[in-house]
Structure formats: structure tokens, C-alpha cells
C-alpha positions in Angstrom: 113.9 173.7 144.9 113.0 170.8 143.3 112.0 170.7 139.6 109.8 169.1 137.6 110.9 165.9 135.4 111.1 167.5 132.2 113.4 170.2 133.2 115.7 168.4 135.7 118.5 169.0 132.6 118.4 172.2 134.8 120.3 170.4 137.5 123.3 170.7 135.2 125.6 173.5 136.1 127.7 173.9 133.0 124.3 173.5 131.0 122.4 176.3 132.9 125.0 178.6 131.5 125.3 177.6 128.1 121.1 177.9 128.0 121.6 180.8 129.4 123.7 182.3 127.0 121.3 181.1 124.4 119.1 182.9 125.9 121.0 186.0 125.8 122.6 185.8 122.7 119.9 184.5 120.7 117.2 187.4 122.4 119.8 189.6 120.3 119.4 187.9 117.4 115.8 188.7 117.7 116.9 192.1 117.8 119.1 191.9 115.2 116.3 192.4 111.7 114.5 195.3 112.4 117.6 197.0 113.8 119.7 196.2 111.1 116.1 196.8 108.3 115.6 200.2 109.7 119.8 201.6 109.5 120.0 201.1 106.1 116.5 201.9 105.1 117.3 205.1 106.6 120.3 205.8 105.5 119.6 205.3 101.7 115.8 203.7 100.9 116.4 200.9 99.0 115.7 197.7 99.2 118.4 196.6 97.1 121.2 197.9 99.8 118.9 196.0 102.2 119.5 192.8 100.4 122.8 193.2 99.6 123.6 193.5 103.6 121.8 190.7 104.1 123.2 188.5 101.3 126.4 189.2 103.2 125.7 187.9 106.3 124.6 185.0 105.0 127.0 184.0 102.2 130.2 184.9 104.9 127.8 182.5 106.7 127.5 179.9 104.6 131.8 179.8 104.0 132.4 179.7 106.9 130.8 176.6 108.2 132.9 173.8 107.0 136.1 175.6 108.5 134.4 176.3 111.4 133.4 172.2 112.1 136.9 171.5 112.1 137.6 174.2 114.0 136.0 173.1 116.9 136.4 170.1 116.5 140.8 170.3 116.9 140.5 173.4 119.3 137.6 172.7 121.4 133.8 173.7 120.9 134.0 176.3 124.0 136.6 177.9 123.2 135.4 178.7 119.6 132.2 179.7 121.1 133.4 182.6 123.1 135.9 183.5 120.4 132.9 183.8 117.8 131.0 185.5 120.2 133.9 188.1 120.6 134.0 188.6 116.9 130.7 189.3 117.5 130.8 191.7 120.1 133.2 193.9 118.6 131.4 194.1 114.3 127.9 195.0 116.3 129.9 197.0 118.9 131.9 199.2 115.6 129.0 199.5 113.5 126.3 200.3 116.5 128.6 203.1 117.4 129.4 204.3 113.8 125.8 204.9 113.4 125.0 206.5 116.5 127.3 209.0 115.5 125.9 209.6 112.2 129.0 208.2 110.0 127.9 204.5 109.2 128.1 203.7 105.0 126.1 200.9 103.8 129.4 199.0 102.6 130.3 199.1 106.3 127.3 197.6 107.4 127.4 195.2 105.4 131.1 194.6 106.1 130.0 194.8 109.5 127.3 191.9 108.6 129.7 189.5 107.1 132.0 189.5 110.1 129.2 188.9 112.0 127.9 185.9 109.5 131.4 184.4 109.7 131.8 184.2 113.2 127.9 182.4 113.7 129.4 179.8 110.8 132.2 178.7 113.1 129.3 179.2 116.6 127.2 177.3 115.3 128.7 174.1 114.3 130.6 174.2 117.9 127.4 174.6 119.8 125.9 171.5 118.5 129.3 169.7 119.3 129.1 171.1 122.9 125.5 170.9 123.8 125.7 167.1 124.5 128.7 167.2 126.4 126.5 169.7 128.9 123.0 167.8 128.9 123.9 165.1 130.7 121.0 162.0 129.8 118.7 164.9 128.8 119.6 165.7 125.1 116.3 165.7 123.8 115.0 168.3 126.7 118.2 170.8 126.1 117.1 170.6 122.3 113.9 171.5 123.0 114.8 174.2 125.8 117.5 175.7 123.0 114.3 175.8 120.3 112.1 177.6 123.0 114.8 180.2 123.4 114.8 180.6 120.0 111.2 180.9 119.7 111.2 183.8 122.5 113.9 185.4 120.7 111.5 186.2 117.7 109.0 187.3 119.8 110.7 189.7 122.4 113.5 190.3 120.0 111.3 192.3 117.5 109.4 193.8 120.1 112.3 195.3 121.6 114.1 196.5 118.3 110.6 197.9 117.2 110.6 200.2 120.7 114.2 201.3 120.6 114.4 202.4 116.2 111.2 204.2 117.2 112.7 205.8 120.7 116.1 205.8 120.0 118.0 204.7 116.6 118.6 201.7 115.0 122.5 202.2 116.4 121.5 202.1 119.9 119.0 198.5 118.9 122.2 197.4 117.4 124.4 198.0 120.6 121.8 196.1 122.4 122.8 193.2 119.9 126.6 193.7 120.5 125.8 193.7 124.5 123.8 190.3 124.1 127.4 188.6 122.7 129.0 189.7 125.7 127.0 188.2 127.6 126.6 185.0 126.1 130.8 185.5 125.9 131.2 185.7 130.2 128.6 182.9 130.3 130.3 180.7 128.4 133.7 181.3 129.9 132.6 179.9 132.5 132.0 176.6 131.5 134.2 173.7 132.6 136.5 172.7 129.5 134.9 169.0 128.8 136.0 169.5 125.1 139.8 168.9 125.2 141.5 169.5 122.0 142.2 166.1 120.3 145.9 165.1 120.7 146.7 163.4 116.9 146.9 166.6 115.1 146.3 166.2 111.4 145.5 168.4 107.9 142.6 170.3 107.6 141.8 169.0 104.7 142.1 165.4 106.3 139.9 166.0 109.2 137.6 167.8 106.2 137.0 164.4 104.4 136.8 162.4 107.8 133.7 164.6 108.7 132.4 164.4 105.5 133.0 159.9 105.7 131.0 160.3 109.1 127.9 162.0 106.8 128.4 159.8 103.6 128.7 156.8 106.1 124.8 157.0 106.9 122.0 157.4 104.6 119.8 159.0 106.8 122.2 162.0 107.4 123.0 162.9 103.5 119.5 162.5 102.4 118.1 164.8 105.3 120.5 167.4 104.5 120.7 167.3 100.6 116.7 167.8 101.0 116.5 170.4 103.1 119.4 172.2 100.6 116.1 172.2 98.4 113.4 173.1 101.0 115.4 176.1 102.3 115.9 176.9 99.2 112.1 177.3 98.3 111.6 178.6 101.6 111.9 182.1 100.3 108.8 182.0 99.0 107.5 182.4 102.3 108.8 186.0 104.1 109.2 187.3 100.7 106.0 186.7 99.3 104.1 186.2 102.5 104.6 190.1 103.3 103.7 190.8 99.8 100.6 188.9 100.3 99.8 190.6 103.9 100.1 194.0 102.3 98.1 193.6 99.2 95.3 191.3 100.4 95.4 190.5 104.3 95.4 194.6 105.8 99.1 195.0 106.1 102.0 194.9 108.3 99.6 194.1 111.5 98.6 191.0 109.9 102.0 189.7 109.0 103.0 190.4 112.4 100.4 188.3 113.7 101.4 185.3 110.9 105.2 185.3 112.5 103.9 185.6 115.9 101.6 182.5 115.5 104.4 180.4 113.6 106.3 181.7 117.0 103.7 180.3 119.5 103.6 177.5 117.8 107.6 176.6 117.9 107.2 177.4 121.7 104.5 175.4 122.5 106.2 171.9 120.6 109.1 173.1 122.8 107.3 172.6 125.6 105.2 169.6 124.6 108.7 167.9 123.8 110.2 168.2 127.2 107.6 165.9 128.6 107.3 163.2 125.8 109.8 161.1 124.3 109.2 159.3 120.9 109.9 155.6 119.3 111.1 156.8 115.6 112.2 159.9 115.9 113.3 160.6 112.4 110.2 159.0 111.1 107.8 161.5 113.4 110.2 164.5 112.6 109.7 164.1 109.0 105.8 163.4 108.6 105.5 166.6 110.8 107.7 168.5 108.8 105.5 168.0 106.1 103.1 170.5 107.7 105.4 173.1 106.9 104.2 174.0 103.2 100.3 174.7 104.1 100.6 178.2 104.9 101.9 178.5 101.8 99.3 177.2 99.9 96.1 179.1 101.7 98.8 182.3 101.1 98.6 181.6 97.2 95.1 181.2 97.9 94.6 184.2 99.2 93.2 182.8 102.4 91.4 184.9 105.2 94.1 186.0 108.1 91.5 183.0 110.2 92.8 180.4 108.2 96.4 181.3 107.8 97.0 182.1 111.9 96.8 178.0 112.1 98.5 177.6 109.4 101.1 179.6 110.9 100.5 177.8 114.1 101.3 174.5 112.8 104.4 175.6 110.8 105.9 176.4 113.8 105.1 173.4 115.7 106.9 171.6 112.8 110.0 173.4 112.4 110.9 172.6 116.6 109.6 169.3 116.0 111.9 168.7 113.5 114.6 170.8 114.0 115.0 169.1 117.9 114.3 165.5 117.1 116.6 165.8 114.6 119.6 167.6 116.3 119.0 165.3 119.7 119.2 161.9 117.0 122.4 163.6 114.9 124.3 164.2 118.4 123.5 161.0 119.9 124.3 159.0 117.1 127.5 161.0 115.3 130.9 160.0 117.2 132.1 163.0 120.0 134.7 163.8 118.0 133.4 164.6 114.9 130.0 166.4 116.2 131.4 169.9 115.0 132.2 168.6 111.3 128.8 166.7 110.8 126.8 169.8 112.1 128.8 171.9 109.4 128.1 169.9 106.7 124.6 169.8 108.2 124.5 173.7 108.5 126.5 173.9 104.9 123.8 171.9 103.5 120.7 173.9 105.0 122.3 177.5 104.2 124.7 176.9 101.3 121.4 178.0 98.9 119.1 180.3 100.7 120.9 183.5 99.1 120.0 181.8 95.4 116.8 181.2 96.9 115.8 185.4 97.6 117.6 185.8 94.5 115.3 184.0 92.4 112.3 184.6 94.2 112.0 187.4 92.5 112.2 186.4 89.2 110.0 183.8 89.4 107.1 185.7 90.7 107.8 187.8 87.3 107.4 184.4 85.2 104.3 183.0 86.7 102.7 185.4 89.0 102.7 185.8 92.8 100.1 182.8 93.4 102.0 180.6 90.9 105.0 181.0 92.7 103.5 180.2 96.5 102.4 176.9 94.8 105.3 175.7 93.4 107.8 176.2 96.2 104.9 174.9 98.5 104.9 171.6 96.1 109.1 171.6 95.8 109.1 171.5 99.5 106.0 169.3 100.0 107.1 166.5 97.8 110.9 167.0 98.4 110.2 166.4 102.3 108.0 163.3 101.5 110.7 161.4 99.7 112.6 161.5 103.0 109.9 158.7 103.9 111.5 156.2 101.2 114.9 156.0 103.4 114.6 152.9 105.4 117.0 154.5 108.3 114.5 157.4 109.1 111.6 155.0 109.2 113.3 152.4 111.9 116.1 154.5 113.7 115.4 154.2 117.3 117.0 156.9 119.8 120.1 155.7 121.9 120.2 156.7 125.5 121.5 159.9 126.2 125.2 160.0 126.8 127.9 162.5 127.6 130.6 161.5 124.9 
């Protein structure tokens, strides 16, 4: 059969299976909230054990990354993949089953959680390493095929968890999760080993401060990721005190539902748009979009109508996959082979390293200056913060390369 233009990246054996186990993995990820909200809800009924689980998962996370760049970079980005994924497997696999039999403590969830948040912060670096070893001249259409996966992994992904906590348990959901690892696990086995281990072994440490020459090296890399440190910082603001918003002012959980899955749409249909359409300055279109990502914010401190905050919504998603894919496609095509893993975990470092001070200040804040208050001041922090991007002279005039293997 022969496919159309923009998806001819399909062609690619060893690329069909990595999507593929994107796919699968990341549709557990979609799983993975309400599962994970609902077994320690139930087992206790605080919101405080909820955040503590997932501060743990995301601080085991965030330590992880740097060790994991190098990781893959020395050993190869496959194999780490299918060893993370393993990892993986087995916390949900332990924890799925200690619940479904009734004996699952809140400490070993979120024991459970932290595994699980260490072994993403060595995947994740990896997978950007190995992605463009995969796409062949197609980087930017993998990018946006990877975002689209993502996109229907927080649609279907809730959907699903939602059926099974209210069918089943949230230990069964959570199996589900450990199932999806497996299969990204065999998928991924399967792929040809085009990332050989480098032969100069050196210190970690040394191959630590090469990755982190590679960032320094280019303006346009440190100044991306030390603003988006703040951005997803602020970005609390937004699932925090959007719910609170939804609930008190917008007719509850249905409408917040409906916020996420218009921010959703709109991530799938930039997906989709940027498979067909490349761009001249893709840094410098990345960023002015970006920029749309603080309205929804504002009309929520507003205390917009649900009309005006579903396009809101709409356009937030369409800016984080235009962003987050131009800007991964111009980082891989532009960052030497062998240091894709190390750049990606500085990048990943950078954009996680401060969420958990983020929820834990949200709070807080909303205290000090009111719900409203605090919607438009993280909506200005992350406004004006993304704007100063435009003052770098590299993001305005960096051109894309053509698409290459190493």
C-alpha cells in the first residue's frame, strides 16, 4: 500500500516499532493518573498522601535524568530503553498486584512511583537519542507522530482508567499500565542495534561536563531550557488551580474534563498539521506560538465562561506540539549523535528539575494573593519569560538541516 507523503517515515521498519511502542507505552501512561489518584484516595482520603506519591515520581524523575543521558549515551539508547521499560514492568507489575489483593500501603506506592519515575529519567533521554537514528530524513514527521501518540494517550488513557477504577480496581487499571511496558519492552527488542556503545570509554563525570559543553556551546539551547525551568515551574497554576476554578465557578469535574480534552484535540490536530508542512525558522515559529500557552490562564482568573476557555484550551494544545516537536526535530538535528542522550537530559533536567517546587508553592501563593491573583501572575511569569526567548539571535535565524541518520 502506498502512503501518503507525510507519513512515508512509516516506510521505516525499525521506526514502525519504536512508534509503536510509543504508542503502547505512552497509552499507559494515559492510564497511569486516575489509576494511581483513585488507589490512594481509597485507601486513606487525603490529598496530602496523593501529593506525596506524586512528588515521588517526579523528584526520582528529575535525579535521574543526567545519569540516565550518559547512560545511553556509553551503553546504547535501545538497550536502556527496554531495560527502563523492564524497571517499569516489574514497580507497576508489584504494586498492581499488592493492591488487587488488598495489602498495598501508601509508602509502597509511592516507593512503587519512584522506581517508576527513575526508570522514565534514564527512557526518556535515550528515546530522543534514538528517535533520529530510526526516522530516516523524516525527523520532523516522527516528532510530530510521537506528540500525536501522546495526545491520544490523554485521551483514551483516562477513558480507559475511568472504566476499569469504576468496574474493576484501581490495581487491575494499574496492571494495564505494567502490561503497556511490556509491550513497548518486545517492541523495542526488536529493533536493529544502530546505537553501538562508543569505544573511548571515559569518567562519568567527564562525559557529564562534555554534555553539558555541547549545551553551554550554543545559546539557543541554554536559554530555551533555563526558561522553560521557569515556565514549568509556573505551570502549576494551571491543573491545580484550573480544577479549583472548574469546580467552584465553571459546573465541575465535566467541565474540566472538557478543558483537558480540548487542550488534547488541539495537540493532535498541530500533530497532524505538522506532518504536512515544514517551516523556515523553526525556533522562531516554536516560540511566538508558545506564547499562546498562558491565555487559558488568564480568562481562568477571569472567571471566563466554559465557551471561551474550550479555545483557550484548544490553542494551548496546539502550542505545546508545536513547540515541543519543532524544538526536539531542531535539538536532534543539530546536537552531535553522540551526545543526543546528554543534551536531552540536561534538556529534561532543566524542564522537570522545578515542577515539584512549583505544586509546592502553588498553594501558598493562592493563600497570599487569592485564587485569581495567582492565575495572573504565573500567566505573566510564563508570558514574559517565553517572550525574552525572542531577544536570542540564534532562535530568530536558525534554519533546519536536512534530516540525517547520524
Amino acid at each position: 500500500m502506498r502512503l501518503p507523503a507525510d507519513l512515508v517515515v512509516l516506510r521505516h521498519r525499525d521506526f514502525r516499532l519504536v512508534f509503536g511502542a510509543s504508542l503502547v507505552s505512552l497509552l499507559g501512561d494515559g492510564v497511569l493518573p486516575v489509576a494511581l489518584s483513585f488507589a490512594v484516595l481509597d485507601l486513606t482520603g487525603s490529598a496530602t498522601d496523593l501529593g506525596l506519591v506524586l512528588a515521588a515520581e517526579t523528584v526520582a524523575l528529575a535525579a535521574a535524568l543526567l545519569a540516565g543521558g550518559v547512560v545511553a549515551d556509553r551503553v546504547g539508547r535501545r538497550r536502556v530503553m527496554v531495560g527502563a521499560d523492564l524497571v517499569r514492568l516489574a514497580s507497576q507489575s508489584a504494586i498492581g498486584a499488592l493492591l488487587v489483593t488488598g495489602h498495598a500501603t501508601v509508602a509502597e506506592i509511592a516507593a512503587s512511583q519512584a522506581l517508576l519515575g527513575a526508570a522514565t529519567g534514564f527512557f526518556n533521554p535515550a528515546s530522543s537519542g534514538l528517535l533520529p537514528l530510526v526516522a530516516g530524513e523524516h525527523l520532523r514527521q516522527a516528532n510530530a507522530l510521537r506528540g500525536m501518540a501522546m495526545a491520544s494517550g490523554s485521551i483514551a488513557g483516562p477513558a480507559i482508567a475511568g472504566v476499569l477504577v469504576v468496574t474493576t480496581s484501581p490495581g487491575i487499571a494499574l496492571l494495564i499500565d505494567a502490561g503497556s511496558y511490556l509491550g513497548s519492552a518486545l517492541l523495542l527488542a526488536r529493533v536493529r542495534p544502530l546505537d553501538l556503545p562508543r569505544e573511548r570509554a571515559t569518567r562519568f563525570l567527564a562525559d557529564l561536563r562534555e554534555g553539558f559543553g555541547e549545551v553551554r556551546a550554543r545559546t539557543w539551547v541554554w536559554s530555551v531550557i533555563a526558561v522553560f525551568a521557569v515556565t514549568n515551574t509556573v505551570s502549576a497554576a494551571f491543573p491545580v488551580l484550573g480544577a479549583l476554578i472548574a469546580k467552584r465557578h465553571l459546573g465541575g469535574a465535566g467541565a474540566w474534563a472538557a478543558i483537558l480534552a480540548f487542550r488534547a484535540a488541539g495537540g493532535l490536530a498541530a500533530g497532524a498539521t505538522l506532518l504536512r508542512i515544514g517551516v523556515r525558522r523553526p525556533l522562531l515559529v516554536a516560540v511566538r506560538v508558545a506564547m499562546l500557552s498562558a491565555l487559558p490562564l488568564f480568562l481562568l482568573a477571569l472567571h471566563a465562561p466554559l465557551a471561551a476557555i474550550l479555545p483557550a484550551a484548544l490553542l494551548m494544545g496546539i502550542s505545546g506540539m508545536v513547540f515541543n516537536t519543532l524544538w526536539e526535530t531542531t535539538l536532534q538535528q543539530h546536537i552531535p549523535s553522540a551526545a543526543r542522550s546528554r543534551v536531552s537530559a540536561y534538556d529534561w533536567f532543566g524542564s522537570m528539575a522545578f515542577v515539584p517546587l512549583g505544586f509546592a508553592l502553588i498553594g501558598p501563593l493562592t493563600v497570599a494573593i487569592g485564587v485569581s491573583g495567582a492565575l495572573y501572575l504565573c500567566g505573566a511569569v510564563d508570558l514574559l519569560s517565553v517572550a525574552l526567548l525572542l531577544g536570542v539571535r540564534d532562535i530568530r535565524t536558525l534554519a533546519p538541516l536536512p534530516d540525517r541518520l547520524g
